[in-house]
mmCIF file as gemmi writes it, N, C-alpha and C atoms, coordinates in Angstrom:
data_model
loop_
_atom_site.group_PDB
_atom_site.id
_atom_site.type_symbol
_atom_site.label_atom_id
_atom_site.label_alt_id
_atom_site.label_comp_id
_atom_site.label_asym_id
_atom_site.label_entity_id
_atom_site.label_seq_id
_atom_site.pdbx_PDB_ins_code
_atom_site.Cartn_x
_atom_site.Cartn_y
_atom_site.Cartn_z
_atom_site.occupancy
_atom_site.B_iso_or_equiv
_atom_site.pdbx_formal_charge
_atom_site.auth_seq_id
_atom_site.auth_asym_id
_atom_site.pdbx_PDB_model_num
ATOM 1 N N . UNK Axp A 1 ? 29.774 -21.601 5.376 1 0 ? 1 A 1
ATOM 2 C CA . UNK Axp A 1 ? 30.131 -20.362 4.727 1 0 ? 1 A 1
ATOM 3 C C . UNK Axp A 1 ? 30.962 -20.654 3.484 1 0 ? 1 A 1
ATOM 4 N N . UNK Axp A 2 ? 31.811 -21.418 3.624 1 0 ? 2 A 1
ATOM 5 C CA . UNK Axp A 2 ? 32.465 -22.122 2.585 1 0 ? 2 A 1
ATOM 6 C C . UNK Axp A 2 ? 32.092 -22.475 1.379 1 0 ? 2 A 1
ATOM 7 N N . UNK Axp A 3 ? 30.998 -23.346 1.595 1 0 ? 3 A 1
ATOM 8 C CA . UNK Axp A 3 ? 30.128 -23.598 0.536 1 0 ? 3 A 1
ATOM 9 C C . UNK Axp A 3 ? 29.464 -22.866 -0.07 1 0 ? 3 A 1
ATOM 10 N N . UNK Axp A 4 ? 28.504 -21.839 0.798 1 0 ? 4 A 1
ATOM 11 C CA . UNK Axp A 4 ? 28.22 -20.611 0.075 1 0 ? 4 A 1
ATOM 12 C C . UNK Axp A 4 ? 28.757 -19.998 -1.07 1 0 ? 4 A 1
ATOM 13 N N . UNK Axp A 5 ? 30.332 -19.815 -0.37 1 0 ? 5 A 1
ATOM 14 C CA . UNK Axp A 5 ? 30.796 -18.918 -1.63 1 0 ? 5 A 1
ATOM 15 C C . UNK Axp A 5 ? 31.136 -20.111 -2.71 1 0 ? 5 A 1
ATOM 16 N N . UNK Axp A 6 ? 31.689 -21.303 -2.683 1 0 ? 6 A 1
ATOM 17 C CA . UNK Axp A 6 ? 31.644 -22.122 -3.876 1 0 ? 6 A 1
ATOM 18 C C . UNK Axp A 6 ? 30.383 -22.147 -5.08 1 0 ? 6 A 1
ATOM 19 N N . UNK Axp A 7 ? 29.36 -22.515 -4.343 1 0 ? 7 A 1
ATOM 20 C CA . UNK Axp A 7 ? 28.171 -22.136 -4.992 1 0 ? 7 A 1
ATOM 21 C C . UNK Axp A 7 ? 27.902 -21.38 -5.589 1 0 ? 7 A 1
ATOM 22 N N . UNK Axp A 8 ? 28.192 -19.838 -5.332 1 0 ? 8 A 1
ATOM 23 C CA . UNK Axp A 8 ? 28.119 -18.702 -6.034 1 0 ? 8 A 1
ATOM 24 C C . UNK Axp A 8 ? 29.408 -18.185 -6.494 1 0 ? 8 A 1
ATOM 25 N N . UNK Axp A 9 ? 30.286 -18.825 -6.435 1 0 ? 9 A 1
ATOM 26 C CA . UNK Axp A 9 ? 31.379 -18.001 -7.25 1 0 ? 9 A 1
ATOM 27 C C . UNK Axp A 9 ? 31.408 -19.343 -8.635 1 0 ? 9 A 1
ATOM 28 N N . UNK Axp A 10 ? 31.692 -20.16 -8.299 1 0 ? 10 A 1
ATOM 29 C CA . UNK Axp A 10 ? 31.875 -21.821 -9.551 1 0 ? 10 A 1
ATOM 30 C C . UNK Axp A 10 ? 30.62 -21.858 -9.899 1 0 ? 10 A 1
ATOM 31 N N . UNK Axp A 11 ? 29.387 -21.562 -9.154 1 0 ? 11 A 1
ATOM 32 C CA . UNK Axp A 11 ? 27.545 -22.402 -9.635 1 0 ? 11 A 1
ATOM 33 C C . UNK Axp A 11 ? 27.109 -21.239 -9.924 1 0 ? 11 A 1
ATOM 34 N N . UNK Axp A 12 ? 27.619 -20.173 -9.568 1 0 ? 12 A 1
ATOM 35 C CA . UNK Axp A 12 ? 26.479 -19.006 -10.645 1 0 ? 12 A 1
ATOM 36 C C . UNK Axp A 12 ? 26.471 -19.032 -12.24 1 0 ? 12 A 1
ATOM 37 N N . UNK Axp A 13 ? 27.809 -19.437 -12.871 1 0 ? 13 A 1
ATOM 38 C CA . UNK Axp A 13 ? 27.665 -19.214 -14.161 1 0 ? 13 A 1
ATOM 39 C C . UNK Axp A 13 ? 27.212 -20.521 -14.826 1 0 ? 13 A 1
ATOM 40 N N . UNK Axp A 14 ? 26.427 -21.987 -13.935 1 0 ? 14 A 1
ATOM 41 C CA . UNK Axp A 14 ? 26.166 -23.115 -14.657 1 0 ? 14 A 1
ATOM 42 C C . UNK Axp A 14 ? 24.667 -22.616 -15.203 1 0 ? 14 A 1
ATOM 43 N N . UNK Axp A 15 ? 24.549 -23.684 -16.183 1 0 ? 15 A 1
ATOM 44 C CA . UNK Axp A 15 ? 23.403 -23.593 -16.971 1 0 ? 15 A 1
ATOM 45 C C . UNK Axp A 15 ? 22.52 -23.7 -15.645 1 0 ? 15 A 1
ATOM 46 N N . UNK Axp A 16 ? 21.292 -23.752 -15.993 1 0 ? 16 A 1
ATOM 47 C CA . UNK Axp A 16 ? 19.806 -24.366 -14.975 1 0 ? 16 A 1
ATOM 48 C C . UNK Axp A 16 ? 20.224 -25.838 -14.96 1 0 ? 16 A 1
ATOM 49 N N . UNK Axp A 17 ? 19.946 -26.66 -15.803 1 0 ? 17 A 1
ATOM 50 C CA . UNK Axp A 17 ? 20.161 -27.779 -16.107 1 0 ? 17 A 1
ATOM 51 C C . UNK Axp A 17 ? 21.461 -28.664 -15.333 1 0 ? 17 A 1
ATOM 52 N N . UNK Axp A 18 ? 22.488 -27.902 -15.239 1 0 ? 18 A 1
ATOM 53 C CA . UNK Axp A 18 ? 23.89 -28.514 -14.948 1 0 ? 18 A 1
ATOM 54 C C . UNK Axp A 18 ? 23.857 -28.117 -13.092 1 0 ? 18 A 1
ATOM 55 N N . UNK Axp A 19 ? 23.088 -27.454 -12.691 1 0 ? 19 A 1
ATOM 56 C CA . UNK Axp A 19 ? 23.214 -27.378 -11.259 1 0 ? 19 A 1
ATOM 57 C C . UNK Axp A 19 ? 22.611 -28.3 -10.116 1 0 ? 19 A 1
ATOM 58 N N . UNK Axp A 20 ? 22.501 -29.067 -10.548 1 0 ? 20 A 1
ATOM 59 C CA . UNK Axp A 20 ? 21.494 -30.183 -9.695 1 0 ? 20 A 1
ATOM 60 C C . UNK Axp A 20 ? 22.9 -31.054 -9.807 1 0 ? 20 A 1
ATOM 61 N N . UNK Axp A 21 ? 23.715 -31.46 -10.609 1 0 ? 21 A 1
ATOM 62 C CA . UNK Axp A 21 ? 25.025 -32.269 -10.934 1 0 ? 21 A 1
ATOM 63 C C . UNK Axp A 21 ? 26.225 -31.336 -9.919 1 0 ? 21 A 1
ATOM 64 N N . UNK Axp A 22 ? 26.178 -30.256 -10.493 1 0 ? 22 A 1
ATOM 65 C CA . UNK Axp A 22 ? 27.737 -29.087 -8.878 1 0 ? 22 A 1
ATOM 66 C C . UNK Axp A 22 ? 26.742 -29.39 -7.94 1 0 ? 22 A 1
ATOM 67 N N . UNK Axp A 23 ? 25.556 -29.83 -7.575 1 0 ? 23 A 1
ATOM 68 C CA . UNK Axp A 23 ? 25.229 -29.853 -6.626 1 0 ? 23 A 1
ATOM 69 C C . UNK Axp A 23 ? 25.483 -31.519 -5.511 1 0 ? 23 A 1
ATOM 70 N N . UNK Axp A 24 ? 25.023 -31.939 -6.464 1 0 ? 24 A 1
ATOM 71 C CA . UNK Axp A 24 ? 25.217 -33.411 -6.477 1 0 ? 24 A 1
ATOM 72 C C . UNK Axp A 24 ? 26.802 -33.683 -6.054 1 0 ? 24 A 1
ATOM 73 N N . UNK Axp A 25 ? 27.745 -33.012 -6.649 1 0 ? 25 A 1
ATOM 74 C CA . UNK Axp A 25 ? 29.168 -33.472 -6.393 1 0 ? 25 A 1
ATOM 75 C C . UNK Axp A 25 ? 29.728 -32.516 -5.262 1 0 ? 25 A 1
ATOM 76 N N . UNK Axp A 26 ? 29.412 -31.205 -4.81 1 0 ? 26 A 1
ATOM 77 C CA . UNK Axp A 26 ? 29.868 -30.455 -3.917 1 0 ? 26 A 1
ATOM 78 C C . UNK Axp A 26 ? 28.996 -31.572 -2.646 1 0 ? 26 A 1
ATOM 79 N N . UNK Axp A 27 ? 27.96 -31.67 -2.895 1 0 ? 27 A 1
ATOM 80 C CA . UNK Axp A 27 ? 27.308 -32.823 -1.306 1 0 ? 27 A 1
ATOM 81 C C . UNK Axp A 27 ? 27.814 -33.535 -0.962 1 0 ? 27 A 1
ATOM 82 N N . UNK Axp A 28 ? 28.577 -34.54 -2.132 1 0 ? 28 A 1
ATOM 83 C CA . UNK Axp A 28 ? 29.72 -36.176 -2.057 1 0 ? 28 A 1
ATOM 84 C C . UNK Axp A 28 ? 30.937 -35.469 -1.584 1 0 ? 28 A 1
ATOM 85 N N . UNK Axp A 29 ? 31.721 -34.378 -1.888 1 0 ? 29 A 1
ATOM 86 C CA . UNK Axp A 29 ? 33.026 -34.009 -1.065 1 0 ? 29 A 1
ATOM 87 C C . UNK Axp A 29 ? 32.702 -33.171 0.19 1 0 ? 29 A 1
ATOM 88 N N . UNK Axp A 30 ? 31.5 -33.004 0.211 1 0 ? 30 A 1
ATOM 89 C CA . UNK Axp A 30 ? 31.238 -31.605 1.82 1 0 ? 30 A 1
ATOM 90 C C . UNK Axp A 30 ? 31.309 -32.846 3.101 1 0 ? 30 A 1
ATOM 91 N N . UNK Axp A 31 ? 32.717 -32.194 3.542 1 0 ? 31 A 1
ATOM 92 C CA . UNK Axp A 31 ? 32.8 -32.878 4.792 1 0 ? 31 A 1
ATOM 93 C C . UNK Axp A 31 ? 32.279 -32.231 5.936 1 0 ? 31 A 1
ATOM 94 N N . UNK Axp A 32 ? 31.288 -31.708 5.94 1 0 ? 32 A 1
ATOM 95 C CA . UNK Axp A 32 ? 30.444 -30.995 7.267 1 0 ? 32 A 1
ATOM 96 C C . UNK Axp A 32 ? 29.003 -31.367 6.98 1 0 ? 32 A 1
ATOM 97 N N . UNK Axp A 33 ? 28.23 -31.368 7.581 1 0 ? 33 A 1
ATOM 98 C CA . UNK Axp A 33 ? 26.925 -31.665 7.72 1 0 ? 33 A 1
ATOM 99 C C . UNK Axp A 33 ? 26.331 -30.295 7.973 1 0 ? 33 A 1
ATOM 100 N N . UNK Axp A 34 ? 24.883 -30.256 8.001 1 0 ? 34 A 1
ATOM 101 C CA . UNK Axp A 34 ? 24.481 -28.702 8.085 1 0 ? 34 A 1
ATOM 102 C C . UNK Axp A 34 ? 23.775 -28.091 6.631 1 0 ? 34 A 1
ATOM 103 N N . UNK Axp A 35 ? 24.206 -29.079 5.564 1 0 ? 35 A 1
ATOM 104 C CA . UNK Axp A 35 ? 23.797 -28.147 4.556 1 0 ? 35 A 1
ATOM 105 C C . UNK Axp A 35 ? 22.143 -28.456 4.047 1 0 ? 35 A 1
ATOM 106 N N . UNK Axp A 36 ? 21.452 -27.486 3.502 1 0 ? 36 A 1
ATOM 107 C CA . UNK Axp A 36 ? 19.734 -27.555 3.25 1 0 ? 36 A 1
ATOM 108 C C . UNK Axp A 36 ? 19.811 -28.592 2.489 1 0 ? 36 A 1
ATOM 109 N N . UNK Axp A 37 ? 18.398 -29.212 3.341 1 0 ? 37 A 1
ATOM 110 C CA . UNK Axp A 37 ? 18.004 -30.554 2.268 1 0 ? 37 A 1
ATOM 111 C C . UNK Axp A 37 ? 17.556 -30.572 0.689 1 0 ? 37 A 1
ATOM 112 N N . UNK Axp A 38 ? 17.105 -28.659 0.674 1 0 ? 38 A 1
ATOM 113 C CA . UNK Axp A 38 ? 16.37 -28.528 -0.282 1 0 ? 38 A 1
ATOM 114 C C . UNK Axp A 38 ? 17.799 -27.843 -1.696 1 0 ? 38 A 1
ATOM 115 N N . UNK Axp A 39 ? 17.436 -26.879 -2.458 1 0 ? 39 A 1
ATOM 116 C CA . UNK Axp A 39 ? 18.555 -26.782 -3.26 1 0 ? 39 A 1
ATOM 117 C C . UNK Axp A 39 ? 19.533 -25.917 -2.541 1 0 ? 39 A 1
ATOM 118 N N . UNK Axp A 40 ? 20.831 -26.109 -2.525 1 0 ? 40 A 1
ATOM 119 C CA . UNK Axp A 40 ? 21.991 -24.439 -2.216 1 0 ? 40 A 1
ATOM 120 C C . UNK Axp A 40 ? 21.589 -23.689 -2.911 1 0 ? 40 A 1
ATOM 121 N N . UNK Axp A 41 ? 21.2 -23.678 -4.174 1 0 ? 41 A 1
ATOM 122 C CA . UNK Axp A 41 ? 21.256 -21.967 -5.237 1 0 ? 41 A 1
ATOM 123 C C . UNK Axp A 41 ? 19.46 -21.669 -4.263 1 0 ? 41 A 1
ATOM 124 N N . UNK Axp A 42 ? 18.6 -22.33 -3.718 1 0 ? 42 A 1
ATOM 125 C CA . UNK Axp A 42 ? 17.85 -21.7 -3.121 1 0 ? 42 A 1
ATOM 126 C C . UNK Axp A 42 ? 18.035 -21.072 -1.745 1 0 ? 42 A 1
ATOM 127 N N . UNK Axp A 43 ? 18.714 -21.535 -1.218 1 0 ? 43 A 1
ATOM 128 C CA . UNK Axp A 43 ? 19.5 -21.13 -0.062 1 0 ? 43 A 1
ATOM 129 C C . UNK Axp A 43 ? 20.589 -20.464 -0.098 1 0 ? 43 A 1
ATOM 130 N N . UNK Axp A 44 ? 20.544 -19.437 1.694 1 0 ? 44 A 1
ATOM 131 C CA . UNK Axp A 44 ? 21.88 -18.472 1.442 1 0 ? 44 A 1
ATOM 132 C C . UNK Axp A 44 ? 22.2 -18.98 2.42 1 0 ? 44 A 1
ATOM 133 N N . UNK Axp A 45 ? 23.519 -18.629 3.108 1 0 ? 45 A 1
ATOM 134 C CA . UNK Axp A 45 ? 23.744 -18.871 4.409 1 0 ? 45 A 1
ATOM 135 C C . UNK Axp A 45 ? 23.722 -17.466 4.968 1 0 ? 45 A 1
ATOM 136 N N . UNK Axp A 46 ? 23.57 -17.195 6.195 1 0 ? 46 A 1
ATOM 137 C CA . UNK Axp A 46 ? 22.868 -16.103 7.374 1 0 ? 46 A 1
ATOM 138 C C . UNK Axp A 46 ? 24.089 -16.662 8.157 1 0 ? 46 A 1
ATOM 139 N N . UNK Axp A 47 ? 25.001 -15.459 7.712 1 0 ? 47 A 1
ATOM 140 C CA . UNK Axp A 47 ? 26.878 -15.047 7.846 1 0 ? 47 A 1
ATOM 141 C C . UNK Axp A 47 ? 26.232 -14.609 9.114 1 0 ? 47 A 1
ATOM 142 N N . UNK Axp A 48 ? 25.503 -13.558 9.582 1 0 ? 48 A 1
ATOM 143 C CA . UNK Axp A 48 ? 25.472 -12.184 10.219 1 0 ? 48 A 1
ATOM 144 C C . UNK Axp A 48 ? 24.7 -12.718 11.961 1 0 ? 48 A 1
ATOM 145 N N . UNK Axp A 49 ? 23.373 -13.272 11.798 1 0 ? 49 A 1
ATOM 146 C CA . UNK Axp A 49 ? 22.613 -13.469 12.713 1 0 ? 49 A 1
ATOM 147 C C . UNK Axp A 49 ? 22.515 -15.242 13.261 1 0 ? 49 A 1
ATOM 148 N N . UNK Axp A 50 ? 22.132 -15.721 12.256 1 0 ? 50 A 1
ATOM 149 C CA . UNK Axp A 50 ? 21.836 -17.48 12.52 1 0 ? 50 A 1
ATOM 150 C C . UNK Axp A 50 ? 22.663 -18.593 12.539 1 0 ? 50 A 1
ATOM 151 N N . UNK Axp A 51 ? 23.823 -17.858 11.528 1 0 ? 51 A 1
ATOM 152 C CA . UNK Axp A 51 ? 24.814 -18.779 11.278 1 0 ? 51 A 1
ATOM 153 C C . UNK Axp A 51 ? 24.34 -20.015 10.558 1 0 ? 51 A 1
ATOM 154 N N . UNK Axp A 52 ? 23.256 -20.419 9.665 1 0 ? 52 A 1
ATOM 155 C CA . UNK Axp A 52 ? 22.858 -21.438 9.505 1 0 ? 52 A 1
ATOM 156 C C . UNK Axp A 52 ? 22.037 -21.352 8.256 1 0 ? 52 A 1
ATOM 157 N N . UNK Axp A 53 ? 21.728 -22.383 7.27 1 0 ? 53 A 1
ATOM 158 C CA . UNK Axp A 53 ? 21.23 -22.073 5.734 1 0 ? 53 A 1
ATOM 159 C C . UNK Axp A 53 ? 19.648 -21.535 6.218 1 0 ? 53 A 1
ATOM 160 N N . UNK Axp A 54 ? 19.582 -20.468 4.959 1 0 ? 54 A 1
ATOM 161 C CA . UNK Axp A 54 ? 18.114 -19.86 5.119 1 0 ? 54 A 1
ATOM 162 C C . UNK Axp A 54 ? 17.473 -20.052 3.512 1 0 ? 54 A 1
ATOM 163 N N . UNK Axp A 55 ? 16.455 -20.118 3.362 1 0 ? 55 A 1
ATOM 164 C CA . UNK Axp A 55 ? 15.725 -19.856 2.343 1 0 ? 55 A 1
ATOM 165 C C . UNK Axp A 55 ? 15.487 -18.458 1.858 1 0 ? 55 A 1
ATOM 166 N N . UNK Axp A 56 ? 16.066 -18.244 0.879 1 0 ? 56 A 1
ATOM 167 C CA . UNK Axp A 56 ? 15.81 -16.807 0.084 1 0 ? 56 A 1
ATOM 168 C C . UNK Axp A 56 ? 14.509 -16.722 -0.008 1 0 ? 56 A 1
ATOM 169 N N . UNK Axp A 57 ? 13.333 -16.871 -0.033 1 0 ? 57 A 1
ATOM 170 C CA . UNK Axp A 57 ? 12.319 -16.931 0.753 1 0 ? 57 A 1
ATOM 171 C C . UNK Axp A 57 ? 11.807 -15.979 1.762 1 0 ? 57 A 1
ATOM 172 N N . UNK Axp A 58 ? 13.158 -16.474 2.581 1 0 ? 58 A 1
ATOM 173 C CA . UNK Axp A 58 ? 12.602 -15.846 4.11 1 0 ? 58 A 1
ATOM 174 C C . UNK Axp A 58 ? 13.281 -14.278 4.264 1 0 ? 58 A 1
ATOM 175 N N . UNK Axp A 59 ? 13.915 -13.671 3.066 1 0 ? 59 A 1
ATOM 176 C CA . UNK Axp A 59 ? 14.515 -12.53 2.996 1 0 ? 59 A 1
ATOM 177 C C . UNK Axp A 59 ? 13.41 -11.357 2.092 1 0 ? 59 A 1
ATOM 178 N N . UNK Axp A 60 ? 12.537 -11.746 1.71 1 0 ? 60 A 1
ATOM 179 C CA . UNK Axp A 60 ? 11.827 -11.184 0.315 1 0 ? 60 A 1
ATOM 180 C C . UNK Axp A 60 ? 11.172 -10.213 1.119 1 0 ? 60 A 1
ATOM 181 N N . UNK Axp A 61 ? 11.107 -9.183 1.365 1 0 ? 61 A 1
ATOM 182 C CA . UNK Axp A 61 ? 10.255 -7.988 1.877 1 0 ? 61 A 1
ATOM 183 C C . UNK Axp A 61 ? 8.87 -8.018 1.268 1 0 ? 61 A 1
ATOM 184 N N . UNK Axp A 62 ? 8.04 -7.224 2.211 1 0 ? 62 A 1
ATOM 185 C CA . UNK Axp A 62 ? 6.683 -7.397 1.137 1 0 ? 62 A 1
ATOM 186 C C . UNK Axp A 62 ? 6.866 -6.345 0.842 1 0 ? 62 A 1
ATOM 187 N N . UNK Axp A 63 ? 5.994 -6.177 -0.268 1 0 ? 63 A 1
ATOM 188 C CA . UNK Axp A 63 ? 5.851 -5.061 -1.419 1 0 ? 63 A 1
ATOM 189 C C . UNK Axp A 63 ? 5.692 -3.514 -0.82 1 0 ? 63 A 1
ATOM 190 N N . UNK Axp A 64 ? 5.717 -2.538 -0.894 1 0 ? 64 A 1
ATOM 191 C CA . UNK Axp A 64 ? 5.141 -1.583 -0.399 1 0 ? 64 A 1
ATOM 192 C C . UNK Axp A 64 ? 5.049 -0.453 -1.965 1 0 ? 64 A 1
ATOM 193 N N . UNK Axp A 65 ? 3.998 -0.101 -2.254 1 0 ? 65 A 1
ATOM 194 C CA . UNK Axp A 65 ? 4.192 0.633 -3.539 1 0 ? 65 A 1
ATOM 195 C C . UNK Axp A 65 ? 4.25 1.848 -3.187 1 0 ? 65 A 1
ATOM 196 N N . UNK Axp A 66 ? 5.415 2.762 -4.388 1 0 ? 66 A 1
ATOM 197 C CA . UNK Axp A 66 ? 5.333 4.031 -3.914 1 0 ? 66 A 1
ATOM 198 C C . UNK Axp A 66 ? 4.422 5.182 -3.618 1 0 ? 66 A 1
ATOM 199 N N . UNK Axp A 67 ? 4.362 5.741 -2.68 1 0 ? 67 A 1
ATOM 200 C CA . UNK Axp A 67 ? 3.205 6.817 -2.631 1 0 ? 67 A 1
ATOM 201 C C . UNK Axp A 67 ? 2.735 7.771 -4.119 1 0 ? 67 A 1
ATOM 202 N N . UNK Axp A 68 ? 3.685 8.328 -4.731 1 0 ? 68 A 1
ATOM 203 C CA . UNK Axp A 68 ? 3.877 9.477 -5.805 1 0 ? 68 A 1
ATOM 204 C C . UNK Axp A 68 ? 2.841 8.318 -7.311 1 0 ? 68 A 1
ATOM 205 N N . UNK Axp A 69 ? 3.235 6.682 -6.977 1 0 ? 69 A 1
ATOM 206 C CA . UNK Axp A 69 ? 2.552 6.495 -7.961 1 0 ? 69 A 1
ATOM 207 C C . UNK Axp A 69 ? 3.45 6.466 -9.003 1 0 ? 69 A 1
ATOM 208 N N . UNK Axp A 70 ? 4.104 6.565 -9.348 1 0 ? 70 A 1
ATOM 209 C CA . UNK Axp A 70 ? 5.349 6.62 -10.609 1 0 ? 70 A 1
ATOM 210 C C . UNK Axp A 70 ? 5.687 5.4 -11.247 1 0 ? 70 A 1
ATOM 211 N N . UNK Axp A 71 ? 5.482 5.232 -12.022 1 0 ? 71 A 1
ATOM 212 C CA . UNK Axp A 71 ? 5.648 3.798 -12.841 1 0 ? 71 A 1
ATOM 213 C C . UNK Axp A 71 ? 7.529 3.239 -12.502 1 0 ? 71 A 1
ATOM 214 N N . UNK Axp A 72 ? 7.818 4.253 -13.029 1 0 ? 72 A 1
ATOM 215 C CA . UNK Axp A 72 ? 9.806 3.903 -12.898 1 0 ? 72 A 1
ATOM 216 C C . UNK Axp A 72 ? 10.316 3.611 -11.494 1 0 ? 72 A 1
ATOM 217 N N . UNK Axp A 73 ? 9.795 3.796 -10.212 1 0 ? 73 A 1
ATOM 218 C CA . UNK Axp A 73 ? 9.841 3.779 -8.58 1 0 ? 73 A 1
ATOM 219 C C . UNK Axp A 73 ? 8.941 2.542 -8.839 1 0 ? 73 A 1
ATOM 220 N N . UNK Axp A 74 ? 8.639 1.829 -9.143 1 0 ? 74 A 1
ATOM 221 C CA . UNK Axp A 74 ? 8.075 0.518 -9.053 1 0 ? 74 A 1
ATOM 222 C C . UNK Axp A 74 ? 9.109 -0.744 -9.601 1 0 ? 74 A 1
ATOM 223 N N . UNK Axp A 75 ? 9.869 -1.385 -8.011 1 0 ? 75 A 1
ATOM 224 C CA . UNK Axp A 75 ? 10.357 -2.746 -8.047 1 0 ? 75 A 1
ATOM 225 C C . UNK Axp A 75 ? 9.788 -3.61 -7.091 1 0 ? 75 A 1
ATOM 226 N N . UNK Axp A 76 ? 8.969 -4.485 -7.564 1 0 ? 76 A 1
ATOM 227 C CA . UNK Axp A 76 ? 8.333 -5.647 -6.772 1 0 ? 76 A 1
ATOM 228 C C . UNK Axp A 76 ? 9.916 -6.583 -6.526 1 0 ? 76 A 1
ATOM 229 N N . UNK Axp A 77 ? 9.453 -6.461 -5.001 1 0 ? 77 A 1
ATOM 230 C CA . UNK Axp A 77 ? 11.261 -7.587 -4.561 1 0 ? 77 A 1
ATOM 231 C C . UNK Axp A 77 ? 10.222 -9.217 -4.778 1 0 ? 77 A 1
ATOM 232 N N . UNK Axp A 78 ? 11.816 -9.458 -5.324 1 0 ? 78 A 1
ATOM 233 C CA . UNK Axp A 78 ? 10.73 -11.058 -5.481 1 0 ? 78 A 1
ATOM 234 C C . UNK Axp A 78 ? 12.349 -11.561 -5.206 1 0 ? 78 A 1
ATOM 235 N N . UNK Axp A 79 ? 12.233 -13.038 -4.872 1 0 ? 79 A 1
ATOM 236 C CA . UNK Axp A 79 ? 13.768 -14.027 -4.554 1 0 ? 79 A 1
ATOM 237 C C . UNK Axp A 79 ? 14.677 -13.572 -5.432 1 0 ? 79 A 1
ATOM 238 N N . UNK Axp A 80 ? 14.482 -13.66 -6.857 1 0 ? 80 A 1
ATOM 239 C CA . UNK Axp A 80 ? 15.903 -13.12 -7.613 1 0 ? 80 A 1
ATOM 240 C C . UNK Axp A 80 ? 16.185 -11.79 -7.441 1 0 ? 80 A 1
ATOM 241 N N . UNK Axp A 81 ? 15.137 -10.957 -6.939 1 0 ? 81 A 1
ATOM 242 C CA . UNK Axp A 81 ? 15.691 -9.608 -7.015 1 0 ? 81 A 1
ATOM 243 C C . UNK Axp A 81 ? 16.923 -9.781 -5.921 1 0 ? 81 A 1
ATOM 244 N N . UNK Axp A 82 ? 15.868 -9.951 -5.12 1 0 ? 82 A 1
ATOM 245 C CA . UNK Axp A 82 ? 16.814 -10.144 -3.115 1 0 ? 82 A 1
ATOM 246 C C . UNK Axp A 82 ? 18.02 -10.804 -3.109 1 0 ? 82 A 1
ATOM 247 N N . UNK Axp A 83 ? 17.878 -12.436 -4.32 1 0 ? 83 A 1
ATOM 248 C CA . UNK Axp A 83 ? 19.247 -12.738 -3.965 1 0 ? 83 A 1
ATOM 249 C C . UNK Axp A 83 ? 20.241 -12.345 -4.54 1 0 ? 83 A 1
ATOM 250 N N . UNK Axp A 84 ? 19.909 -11.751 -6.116 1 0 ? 84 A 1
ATOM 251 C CA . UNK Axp A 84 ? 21.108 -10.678 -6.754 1 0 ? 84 A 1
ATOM 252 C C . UNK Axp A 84 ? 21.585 -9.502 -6.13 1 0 ? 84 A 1
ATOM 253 N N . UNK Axp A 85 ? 20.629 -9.031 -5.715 1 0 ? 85 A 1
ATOM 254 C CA . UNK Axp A 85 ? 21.097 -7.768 -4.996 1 0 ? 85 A 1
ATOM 255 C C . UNK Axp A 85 ? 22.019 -8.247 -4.036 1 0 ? 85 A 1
ATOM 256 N N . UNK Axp A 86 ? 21.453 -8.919 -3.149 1 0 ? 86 A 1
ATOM 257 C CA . UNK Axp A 86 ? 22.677 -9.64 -1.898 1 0 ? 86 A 1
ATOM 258 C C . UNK Axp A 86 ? 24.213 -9.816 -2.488 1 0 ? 86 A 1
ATOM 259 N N . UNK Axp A 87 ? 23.873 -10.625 -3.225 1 0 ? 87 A 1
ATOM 260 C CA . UNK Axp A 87 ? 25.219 -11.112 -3.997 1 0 ? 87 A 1
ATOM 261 C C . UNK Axp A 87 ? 26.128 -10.399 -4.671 1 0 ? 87 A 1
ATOM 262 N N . UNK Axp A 88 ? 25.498 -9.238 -4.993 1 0 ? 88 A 1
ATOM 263 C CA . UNK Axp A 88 ? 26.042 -7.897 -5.573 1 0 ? 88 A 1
ATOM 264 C C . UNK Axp A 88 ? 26.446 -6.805 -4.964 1 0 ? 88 A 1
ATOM 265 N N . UNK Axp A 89 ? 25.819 -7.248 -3.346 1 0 ? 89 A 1
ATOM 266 C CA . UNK Axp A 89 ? 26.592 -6.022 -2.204 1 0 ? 89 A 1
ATOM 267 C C . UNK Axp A 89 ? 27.252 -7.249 -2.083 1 0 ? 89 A 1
């Protein structure tokens, strides 16, 4: 959980480029084991149910388009939607 929020409070504002390096150096001081093999900024941690890193991925709802048809009622959830929004509640 810890890491989580490091990641997103210090690694949200790095370039693309510079996050593979906070990543690289938060792994060399994380004294717990547990964390995804794959990237943290792709992963959240699952506070609520699992307790354990998930793939933003596995949060993405499928699409459902609105009935009425309305161009402006049209948001396709895709990973950045899901994980900004998260991060923003």
């Amino acid at each position: 959980m810890f890491m989580f929020c490091i990641v997103w409070s210090l690694g949200a504002s790095l370039q693309l480029d510079s996050r593979p390096k906070f990543e690289e150096v938060l792994r060399r001081v994380s004294c717990r084991g547990g964390l995804p093999a794959t990237s943290l900024f792709d992963n959240f941690y699952d506070f609520h149910e699992d307790k354990r890193w998930v793939s933003w991925d596995k949060k993405v709802p499928e699409y459902v388009h609105p009935t009425d048809g309305k161009f402006v009622k049209i948001l396709v959830p895709t990973v950045d939607t899901v994980r900004y929004s998260y991060l923003l509640g």
